[in-house]
Structure formats: C-alpha cells, structure tokens
Backbone as JSON Lines, residues from 0, in Angstrom:
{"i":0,"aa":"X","n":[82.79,104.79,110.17],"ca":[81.98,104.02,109.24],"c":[81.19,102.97,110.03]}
{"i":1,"aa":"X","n":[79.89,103.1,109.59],"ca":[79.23,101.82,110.48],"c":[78.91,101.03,109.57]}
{"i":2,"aa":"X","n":[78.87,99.71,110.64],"ca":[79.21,98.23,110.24],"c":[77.6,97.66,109.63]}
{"i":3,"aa":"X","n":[77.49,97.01,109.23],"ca":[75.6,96.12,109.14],"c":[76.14,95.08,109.55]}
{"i":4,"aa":"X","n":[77.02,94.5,109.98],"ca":[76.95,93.35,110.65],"c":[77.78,94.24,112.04]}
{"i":5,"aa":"X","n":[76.75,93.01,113.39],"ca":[77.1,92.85,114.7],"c":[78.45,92.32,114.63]}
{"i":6,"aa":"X","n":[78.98,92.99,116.07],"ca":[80.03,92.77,116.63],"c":[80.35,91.09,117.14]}
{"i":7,"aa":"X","n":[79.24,90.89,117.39],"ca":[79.05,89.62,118.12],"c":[79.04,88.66,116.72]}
{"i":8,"aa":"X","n":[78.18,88.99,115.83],"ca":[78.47,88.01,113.98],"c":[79.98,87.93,113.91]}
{"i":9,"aa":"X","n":[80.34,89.04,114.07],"ca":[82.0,89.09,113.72],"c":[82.59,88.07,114.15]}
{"i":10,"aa":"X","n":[82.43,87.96,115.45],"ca":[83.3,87.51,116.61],"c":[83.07,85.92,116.2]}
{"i":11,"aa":"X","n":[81.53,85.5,116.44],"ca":[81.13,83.93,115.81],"c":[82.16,83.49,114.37]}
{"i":12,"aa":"X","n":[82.06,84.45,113.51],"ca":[82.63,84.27,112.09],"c":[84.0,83.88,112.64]}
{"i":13,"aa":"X","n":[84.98,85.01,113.52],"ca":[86.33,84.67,113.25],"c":[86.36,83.24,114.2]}
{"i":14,"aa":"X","n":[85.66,82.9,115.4],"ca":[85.8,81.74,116.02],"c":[85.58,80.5,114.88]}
{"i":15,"aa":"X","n":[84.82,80.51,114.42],"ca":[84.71,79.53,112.97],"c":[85.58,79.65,112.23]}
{"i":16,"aa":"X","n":[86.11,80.24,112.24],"ca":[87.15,80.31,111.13],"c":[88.88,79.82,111.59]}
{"i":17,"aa":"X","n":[88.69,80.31,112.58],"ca":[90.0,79.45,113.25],"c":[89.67,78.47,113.77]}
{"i":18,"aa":"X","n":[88.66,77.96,113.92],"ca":[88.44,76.26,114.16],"c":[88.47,75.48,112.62]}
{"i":19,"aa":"X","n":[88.3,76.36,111.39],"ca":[88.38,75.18,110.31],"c":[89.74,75.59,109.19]}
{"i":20,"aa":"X","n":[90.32,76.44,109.41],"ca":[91.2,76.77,108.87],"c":[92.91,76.82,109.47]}
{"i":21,"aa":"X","n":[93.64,76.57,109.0],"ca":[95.13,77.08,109.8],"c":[95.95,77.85,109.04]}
{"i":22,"aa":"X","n":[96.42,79.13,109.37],"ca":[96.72,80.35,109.16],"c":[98.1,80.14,108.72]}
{"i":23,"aa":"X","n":[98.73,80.78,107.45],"ca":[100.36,80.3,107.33],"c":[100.76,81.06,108.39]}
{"i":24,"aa":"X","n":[101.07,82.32,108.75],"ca":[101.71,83.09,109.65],"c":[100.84,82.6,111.26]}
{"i":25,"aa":"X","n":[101.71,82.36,111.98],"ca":[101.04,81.74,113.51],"c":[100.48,83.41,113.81]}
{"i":26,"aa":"X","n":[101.12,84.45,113.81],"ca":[100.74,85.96,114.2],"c":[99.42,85.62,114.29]}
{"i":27,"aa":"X","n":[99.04,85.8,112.57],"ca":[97.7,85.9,111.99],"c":[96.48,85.08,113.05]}
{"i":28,"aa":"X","n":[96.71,84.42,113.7],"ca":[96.05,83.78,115.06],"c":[96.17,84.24,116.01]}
{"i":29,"aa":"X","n":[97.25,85.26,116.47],"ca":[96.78,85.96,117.32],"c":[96.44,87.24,117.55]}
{"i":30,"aa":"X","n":[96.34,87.96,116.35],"ca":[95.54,89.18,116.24],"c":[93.99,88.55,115.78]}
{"i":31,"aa":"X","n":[93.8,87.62,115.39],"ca":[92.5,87.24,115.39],"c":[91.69,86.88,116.63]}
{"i":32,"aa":"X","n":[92.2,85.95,117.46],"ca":[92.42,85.95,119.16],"c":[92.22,87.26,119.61]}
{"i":33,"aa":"X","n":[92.79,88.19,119.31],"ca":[93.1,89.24,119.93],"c":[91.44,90.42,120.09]}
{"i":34,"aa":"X","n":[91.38,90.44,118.26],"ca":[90.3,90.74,117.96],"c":[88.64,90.09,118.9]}
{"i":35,"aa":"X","n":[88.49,88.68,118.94],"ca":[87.69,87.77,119.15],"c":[86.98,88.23,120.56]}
{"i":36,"aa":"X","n":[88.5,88.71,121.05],"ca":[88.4,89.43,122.72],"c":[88.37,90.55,123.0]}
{"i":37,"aa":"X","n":[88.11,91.28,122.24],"ca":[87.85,92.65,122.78],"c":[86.48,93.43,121.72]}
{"i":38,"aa":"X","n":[85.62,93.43,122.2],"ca":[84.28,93.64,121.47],"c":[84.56,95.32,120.59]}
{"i":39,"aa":"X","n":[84.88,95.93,121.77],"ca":[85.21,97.42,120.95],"c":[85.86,97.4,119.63]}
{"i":40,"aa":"X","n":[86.69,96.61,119.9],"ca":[87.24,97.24,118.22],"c":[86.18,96.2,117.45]}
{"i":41,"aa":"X","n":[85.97,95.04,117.41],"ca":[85.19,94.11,116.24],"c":[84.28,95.44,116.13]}
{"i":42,"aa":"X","n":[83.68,95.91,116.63],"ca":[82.82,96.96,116.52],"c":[83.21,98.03,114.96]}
{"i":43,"aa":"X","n":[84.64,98.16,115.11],"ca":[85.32,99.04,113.87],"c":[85.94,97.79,113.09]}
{"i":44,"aa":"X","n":[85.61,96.45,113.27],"ca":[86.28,95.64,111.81],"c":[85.21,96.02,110.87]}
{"i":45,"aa":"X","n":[85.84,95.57,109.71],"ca":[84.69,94.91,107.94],"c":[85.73,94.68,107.59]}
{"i":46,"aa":"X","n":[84.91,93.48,107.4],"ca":[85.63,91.85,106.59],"c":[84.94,92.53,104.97]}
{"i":47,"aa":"X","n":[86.09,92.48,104.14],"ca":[86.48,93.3,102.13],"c":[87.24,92.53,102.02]}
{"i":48,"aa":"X","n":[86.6,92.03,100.54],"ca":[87.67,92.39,99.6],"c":[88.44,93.04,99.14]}
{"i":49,"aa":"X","n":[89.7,92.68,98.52],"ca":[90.64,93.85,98.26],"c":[91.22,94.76,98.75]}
{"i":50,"aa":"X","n":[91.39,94.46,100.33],"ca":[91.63,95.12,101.34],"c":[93.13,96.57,101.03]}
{"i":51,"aa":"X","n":[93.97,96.44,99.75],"ca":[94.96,96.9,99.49],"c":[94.28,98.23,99.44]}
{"i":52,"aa":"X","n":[93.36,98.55,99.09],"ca":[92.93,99.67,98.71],"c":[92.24,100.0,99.97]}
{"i":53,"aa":"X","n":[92.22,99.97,100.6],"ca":[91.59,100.85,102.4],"c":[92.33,101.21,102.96]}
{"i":54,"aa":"X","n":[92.4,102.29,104.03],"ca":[93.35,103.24,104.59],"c":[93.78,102.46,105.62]}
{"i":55,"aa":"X","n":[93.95,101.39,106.28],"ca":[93.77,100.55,107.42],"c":[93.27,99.34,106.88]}
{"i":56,"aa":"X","n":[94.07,98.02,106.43],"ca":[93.38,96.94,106.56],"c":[94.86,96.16,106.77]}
{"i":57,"aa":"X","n":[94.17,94.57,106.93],"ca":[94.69,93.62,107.04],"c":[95.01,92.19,106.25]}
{"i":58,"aa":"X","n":[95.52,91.54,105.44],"ca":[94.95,90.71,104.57],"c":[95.93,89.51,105.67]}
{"i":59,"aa":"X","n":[95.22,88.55,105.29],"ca":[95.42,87.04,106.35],"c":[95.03,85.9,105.33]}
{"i":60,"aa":"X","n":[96.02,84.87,105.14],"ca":[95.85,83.76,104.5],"c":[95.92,82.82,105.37]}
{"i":61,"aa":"X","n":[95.05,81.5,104.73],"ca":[95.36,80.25,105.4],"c":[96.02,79.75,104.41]}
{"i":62,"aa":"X","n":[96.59,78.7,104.77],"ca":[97.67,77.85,104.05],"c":[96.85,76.93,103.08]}
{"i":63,"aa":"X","n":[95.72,77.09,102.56],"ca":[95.08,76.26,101.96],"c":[94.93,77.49,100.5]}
{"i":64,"aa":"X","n":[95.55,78.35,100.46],"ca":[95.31,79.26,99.89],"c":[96.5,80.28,99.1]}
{"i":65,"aa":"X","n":[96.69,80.27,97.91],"ca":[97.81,80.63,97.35],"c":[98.41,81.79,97.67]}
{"i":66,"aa":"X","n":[97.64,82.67,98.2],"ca":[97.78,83.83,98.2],"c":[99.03,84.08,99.57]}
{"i":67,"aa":"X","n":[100.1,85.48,99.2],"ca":[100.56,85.65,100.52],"c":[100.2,85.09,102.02]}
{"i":68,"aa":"X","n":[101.1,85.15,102.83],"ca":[100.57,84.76,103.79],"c":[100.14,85.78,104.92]}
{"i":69,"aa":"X","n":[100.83,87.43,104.77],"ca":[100.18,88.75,105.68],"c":[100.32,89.75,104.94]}
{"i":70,"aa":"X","n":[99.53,90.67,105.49],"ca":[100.29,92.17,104.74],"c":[99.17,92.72,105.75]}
{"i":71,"aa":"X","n":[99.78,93.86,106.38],"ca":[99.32,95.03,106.8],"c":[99.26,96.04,105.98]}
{"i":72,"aa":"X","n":[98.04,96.72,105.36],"ca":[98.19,98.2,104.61],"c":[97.86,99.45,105.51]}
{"i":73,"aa":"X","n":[98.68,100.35,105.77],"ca":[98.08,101.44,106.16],"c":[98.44,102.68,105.75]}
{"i":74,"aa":"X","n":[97.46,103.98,105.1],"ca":[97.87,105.24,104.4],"c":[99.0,104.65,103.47]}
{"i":75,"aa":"X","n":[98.54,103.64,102.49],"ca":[99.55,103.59,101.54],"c":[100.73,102.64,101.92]}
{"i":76,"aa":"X","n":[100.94,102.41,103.15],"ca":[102.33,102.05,103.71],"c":[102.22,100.55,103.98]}
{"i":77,"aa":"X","n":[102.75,99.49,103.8],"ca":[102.76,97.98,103.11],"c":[103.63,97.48,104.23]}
{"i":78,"aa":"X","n":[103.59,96.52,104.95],"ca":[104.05,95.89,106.1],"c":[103.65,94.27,106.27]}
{"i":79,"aa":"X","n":[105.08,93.59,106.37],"ca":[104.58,92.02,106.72],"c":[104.65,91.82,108.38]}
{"i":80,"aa":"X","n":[104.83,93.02,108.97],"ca":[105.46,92.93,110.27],"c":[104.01,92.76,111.37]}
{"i":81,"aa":"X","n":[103.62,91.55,111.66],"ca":[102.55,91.22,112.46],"c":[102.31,91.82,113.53]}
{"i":82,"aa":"X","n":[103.47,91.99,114.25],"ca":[103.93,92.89,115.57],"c":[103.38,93.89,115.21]}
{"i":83,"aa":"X","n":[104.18,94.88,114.41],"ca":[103.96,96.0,114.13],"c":[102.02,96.39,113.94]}
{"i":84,"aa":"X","n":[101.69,95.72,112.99],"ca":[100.06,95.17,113.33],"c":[99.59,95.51,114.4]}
{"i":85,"aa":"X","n":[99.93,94.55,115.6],"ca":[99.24,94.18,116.49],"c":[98.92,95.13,117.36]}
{"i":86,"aa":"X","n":[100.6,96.17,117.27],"ca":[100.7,97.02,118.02],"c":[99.32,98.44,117.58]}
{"i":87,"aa":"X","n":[99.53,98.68,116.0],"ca":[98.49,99.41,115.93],"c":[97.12,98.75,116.05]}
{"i":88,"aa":"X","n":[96.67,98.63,115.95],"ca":[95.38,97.79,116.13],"c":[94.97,98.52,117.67]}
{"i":89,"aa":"X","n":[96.09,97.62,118.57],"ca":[95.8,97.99,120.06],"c":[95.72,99.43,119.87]}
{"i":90,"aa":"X","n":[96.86,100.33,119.45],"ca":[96.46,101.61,119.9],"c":[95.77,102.52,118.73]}
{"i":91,"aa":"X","n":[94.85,101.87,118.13],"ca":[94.45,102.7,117.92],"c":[92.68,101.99,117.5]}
{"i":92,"aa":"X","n":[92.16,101.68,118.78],"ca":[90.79,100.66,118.99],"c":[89.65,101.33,117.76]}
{"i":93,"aa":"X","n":[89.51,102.16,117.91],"ca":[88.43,103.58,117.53],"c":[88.25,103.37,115.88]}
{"i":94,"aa":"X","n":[89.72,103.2,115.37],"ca":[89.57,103.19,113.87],"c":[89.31,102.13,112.99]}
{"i":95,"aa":"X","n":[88.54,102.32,111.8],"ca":[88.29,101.39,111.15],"c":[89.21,100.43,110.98]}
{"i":96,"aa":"X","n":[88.8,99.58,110.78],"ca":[89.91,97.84,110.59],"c":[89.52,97.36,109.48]}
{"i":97,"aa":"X","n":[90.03,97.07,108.11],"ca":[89.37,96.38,107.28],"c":[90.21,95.12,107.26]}
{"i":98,"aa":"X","n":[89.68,94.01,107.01],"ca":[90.02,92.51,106.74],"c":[89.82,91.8,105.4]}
{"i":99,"aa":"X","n":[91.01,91.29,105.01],"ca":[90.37,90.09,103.91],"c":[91.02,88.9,104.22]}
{"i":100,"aa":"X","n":[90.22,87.79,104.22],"ca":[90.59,86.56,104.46],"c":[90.69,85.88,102.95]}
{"i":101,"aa":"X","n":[92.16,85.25,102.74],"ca":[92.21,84.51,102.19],"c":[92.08,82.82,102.31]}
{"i":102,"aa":"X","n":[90.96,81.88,102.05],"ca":[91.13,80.87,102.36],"c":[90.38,80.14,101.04]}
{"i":103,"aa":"X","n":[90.79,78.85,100.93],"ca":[89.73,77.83,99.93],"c":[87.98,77.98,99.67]}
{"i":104,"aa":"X","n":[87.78,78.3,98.24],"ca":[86.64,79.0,98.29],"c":[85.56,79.97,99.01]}
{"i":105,"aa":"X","n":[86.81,80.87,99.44],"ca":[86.35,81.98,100.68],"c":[85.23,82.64,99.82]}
{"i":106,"aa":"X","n":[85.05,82.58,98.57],"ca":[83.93,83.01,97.35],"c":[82.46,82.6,97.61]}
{"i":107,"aa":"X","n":[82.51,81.11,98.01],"ca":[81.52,80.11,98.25],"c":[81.48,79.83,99.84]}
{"i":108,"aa":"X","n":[81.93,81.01,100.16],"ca":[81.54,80.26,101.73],"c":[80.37,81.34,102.35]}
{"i":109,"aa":"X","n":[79.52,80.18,102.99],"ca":[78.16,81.23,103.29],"c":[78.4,82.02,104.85]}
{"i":110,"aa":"X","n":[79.23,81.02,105.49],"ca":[79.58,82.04,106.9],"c":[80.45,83.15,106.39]}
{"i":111,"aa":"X","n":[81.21,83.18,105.0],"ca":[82.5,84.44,105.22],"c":[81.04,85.3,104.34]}
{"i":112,"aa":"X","n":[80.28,85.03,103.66],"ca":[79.39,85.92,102.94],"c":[78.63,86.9,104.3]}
{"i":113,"aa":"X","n":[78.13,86.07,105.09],"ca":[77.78,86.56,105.89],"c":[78.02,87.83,106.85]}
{"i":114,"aa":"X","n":[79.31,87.87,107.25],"ca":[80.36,89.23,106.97],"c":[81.06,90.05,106.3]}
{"i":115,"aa":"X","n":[80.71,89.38,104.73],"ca":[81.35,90.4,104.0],"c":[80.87,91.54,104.08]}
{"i":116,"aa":"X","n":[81.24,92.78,103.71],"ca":[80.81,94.33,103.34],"c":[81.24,94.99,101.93]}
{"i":117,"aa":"X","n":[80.71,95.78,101.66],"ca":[80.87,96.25,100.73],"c":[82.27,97.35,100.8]}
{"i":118,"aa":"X","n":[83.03,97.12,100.01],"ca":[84.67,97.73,100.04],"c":[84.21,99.12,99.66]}
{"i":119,"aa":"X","n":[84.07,100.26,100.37],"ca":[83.74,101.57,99.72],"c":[85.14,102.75,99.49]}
{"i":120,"aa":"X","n":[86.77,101.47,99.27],"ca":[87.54,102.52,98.65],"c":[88.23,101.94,97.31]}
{"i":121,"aa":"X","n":[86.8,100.76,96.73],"ca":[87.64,100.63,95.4],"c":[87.7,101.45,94.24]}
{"i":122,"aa":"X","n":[88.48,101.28,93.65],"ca":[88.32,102.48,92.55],"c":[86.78,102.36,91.57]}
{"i":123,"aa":"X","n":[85.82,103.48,90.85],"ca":[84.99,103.19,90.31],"c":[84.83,102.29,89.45]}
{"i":124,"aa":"X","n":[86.23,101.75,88.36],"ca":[86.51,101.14,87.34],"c":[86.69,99.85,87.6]}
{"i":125,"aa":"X","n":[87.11,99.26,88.88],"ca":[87.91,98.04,89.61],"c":[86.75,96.95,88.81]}
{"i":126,"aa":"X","n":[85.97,96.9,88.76],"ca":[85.53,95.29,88.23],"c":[85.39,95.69,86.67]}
{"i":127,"aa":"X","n":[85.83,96.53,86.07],"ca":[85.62,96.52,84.32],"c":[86.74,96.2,84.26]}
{"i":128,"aa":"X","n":[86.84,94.93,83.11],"ca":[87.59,94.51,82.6],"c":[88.54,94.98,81.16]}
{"i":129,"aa":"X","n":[89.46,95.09,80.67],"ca":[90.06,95.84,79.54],"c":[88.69,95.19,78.49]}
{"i":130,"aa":"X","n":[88.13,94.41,78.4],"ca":[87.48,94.16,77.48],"c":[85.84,94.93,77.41]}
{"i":131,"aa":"X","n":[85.85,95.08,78.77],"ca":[84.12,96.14,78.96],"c":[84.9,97.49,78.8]}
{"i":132,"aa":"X","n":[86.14,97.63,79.22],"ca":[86.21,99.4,78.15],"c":[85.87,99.71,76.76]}
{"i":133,"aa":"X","n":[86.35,98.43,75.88],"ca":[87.01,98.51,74.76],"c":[85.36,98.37,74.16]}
{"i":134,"aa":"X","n":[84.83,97.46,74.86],"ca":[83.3,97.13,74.45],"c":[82.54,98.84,74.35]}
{"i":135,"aa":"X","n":[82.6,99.04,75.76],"ca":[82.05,100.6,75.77],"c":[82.53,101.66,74.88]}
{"i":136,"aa":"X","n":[83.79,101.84,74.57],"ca":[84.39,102.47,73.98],"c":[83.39,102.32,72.42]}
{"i":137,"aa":"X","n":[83.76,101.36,71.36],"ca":[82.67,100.92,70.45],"c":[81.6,101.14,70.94]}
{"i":138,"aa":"X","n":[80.86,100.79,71.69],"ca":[79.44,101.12,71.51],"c":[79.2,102.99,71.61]}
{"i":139,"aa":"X","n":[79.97,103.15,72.37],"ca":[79.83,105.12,72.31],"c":[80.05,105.48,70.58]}
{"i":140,"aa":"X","n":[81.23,104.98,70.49],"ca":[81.82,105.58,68.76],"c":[80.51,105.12,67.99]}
{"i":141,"aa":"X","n":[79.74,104.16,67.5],"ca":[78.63,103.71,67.07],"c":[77.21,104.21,67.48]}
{"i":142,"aa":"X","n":[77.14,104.9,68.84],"ca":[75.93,106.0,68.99],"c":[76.87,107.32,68.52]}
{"i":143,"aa":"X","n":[77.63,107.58,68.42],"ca":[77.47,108.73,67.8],"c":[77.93,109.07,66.5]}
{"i":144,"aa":"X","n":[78.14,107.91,66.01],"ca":[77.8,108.03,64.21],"c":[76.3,107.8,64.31]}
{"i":145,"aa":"X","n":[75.77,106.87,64.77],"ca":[74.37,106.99,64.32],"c":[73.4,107.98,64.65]}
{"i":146,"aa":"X","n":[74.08,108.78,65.57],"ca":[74.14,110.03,65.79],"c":[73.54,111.54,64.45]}
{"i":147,"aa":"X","n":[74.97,111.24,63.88],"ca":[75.88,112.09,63.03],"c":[74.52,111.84,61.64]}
{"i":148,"aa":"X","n":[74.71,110.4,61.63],"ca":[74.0,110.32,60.23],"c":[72.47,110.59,60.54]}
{"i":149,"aa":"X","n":[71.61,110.32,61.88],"ca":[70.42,110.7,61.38],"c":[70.33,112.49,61.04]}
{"i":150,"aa":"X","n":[71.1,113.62,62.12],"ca":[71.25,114.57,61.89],"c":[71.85,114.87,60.46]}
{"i":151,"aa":"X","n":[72.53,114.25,59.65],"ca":[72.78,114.02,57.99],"c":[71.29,114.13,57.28]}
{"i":152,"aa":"X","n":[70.43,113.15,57.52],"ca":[69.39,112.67,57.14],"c":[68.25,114.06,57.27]}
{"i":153,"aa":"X","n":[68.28,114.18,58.53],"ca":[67.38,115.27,58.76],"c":[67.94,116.72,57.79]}
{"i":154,"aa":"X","n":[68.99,116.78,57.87],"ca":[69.15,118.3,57.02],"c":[69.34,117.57,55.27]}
{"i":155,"aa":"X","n":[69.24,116.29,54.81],"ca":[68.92,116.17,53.79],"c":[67.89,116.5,53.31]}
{"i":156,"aa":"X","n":[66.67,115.77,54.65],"ca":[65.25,116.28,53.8],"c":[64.87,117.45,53.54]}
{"i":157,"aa":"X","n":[65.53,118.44,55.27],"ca":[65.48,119.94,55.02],"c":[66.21,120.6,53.66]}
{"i":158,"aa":"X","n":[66.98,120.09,52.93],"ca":[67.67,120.47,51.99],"c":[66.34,120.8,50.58]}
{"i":159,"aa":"X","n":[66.49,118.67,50.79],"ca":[65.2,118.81,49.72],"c":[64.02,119.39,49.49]}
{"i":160,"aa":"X","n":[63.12,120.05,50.84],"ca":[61.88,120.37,50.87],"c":[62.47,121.93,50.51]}
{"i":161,"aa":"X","n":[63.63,122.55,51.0],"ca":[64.14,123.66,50.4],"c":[64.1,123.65,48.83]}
{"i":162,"aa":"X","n":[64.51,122.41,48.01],"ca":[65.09,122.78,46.64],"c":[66.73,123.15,47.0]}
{"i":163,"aa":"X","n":[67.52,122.91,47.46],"ca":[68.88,123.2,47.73],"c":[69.97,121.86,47.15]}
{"i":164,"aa":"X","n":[69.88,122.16,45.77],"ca":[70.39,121.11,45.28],"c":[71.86,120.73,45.59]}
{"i":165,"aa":"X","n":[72.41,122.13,45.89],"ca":[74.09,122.28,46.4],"c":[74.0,121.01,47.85]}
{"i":166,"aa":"X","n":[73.59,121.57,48.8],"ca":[73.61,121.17,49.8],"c":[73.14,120.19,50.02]}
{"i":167,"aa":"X","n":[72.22,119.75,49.19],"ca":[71.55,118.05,49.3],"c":[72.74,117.48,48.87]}
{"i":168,"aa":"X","n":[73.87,117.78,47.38],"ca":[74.59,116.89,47.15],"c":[75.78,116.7,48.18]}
{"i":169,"aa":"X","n":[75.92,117.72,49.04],"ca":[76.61,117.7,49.75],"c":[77.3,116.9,51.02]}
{"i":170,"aa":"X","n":[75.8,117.45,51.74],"ca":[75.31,116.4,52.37],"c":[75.11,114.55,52.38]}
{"i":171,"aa":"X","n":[74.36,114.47,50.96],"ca":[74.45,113.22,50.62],"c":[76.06,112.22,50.47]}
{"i":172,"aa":"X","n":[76.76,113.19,50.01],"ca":[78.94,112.46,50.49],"c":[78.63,112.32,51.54]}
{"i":173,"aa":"X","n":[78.53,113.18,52.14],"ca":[78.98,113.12,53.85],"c":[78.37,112.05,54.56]}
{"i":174,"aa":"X","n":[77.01,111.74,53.98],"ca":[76.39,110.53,55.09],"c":[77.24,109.31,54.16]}
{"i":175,"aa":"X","n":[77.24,109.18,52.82],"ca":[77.75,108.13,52.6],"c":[78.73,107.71,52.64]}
{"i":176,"aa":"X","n":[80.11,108.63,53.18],"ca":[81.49,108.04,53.66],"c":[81.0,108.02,55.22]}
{"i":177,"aa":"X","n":[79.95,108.58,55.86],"ca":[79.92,108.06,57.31],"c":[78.78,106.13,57.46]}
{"i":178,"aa":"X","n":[78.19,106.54,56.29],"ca":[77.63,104.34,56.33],"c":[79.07,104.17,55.8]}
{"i":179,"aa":"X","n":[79.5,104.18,55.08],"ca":[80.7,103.22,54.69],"c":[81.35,102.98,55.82]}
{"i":180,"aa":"X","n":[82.06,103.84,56.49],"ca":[83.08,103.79,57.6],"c":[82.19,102.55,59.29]}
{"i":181,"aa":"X","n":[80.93,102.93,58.85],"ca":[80.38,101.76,59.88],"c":[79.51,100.88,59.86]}
C-alpha cells in the first residue's frame, strides 16, 4: 500500500510528538525511536484511525488521554506485549504498519491531520450510526409506498378510461388502506 505522505513527514510528525506528549507505556517510546530511525519501514507506516480493524497496526496512548495505554493488532490477534511488537516490526520491515495515536485533541491537531490516512479496512457501515439506519430504513419503506400508490393511481385511471368499474373499485381500497397506513 502506498503512503501520500513522505517518510521524512512521518518521521518530523513522530519527533513532535514525543517532544509534546508523554506516552503511558515507556515501550511506546521506543518503538517510536525505533521507527524515527530507520527510514525503510516509516516508508510502510499510516498513521488511522481505528487501527483495530487493520491486519498489522499499533495503537499508542499518551497519558493525557483516556484511552488504553498499548495494543498491538495483528491478523486478528490482540497483544499488550511491546516486546513482542518490537520484535515484529523489526522482522518484518516490508509490511504495512498502521498507527493510531491516542492523545488530547488528537481530532484538532493540525500536525497529527497532517499524517493522517485514510483507514481502507473499515467496515462500509463504521460511521452510520443506529439512528442513520433506522432513518434510511423509513425513508426506503416511504419511497416505496409512494411507489405502490402512484402505480395504484396509474391503473386507476387505466381502469377508468377502460369503463372497468370492478377494478376501479378495487383498486380504489387498495390505495386507500395504503394513504391511511402512511
């Protein structure tokens, strides 16, 4: 996967960032260190959100920040073990690295914007809320009654320009328990 941000942006970002922040886990400083110094892999970081969901990431808190203080994710597999981290990382330079930093308005910060990327393993649904389903949900059921009834409407008139008195009255129930119902 290639990056839109430089290796070298990266590198500036994490040096700023460990000059204004302090990390709960001491580790978390030195796989960042670690990172800072070796250009090849920054090459395979992106700094995401929601890092739980990437095949390879890292999530890192500062202590200014509620959130856990590590987690390694990889293929599914959940790890606080920094070591263990560090060790893959080293061996395995080549592969993507994803990062999320947790820190005090990491939302509003224009240097972490600056490296963010776009997370391309969240699920399609991840930012709809139970309330934009439920919204969508209604608005579908409501196009397709209004649906239902103009096709009502249309074979009414076809009824009438027939003379089909059966089927006009017929018809005519049917649209009017479908306005009632919406």
């Amino acid at each position: 996967m290639l990056s839109s941000v430089t290796a070298k942006d990266k590198k500036k970002f994490i040096q700023w960032f460990l000059n204004h922040y302090r990390l709960k886990k001491r580790e978390s400083v030195w796989i960042l260190n670690y990172l800072v110094n070796h250009m090849d892999i920054l090459e395979h970081v992106h700094f995401v959100r929601d890092v739980k969901y990437c095949p390879r990431g890292v999530m890192i808190s500062s202590r200014c920040s509620d959130k856990i203080p590590f987690r390694f994710y990889k293929n599914h597999l959940v790890t606080t073990d920094a070591e263990k981290t560090f060790h893959d990382i080293r061996l395995n330079k080549q592969e993507a690295l994803f990062i999320q930093l947790n820190f005090h308005q990491a939302n509003q910060s224009a240097y972490y914007a600056a490296v963010l990327e776009e997370n391309p393993f969240l699920p399609d649904d991840y930012y709809l809320t139970k309330d934009d389903k439920q919204t969508t949900s209604d608005l579908l059921d409501q196009l397709l009654i209004n649906q239902k009834q103009e096709q009502l409407r249309e074979e009414i008139d076809e009824a009438l320009d027939t003379g089909n008195k059966t089927k006009f009255l017929e018809l005519t129930k049917e649209l009017e328990k479908l306005l009632n119902k919406s």
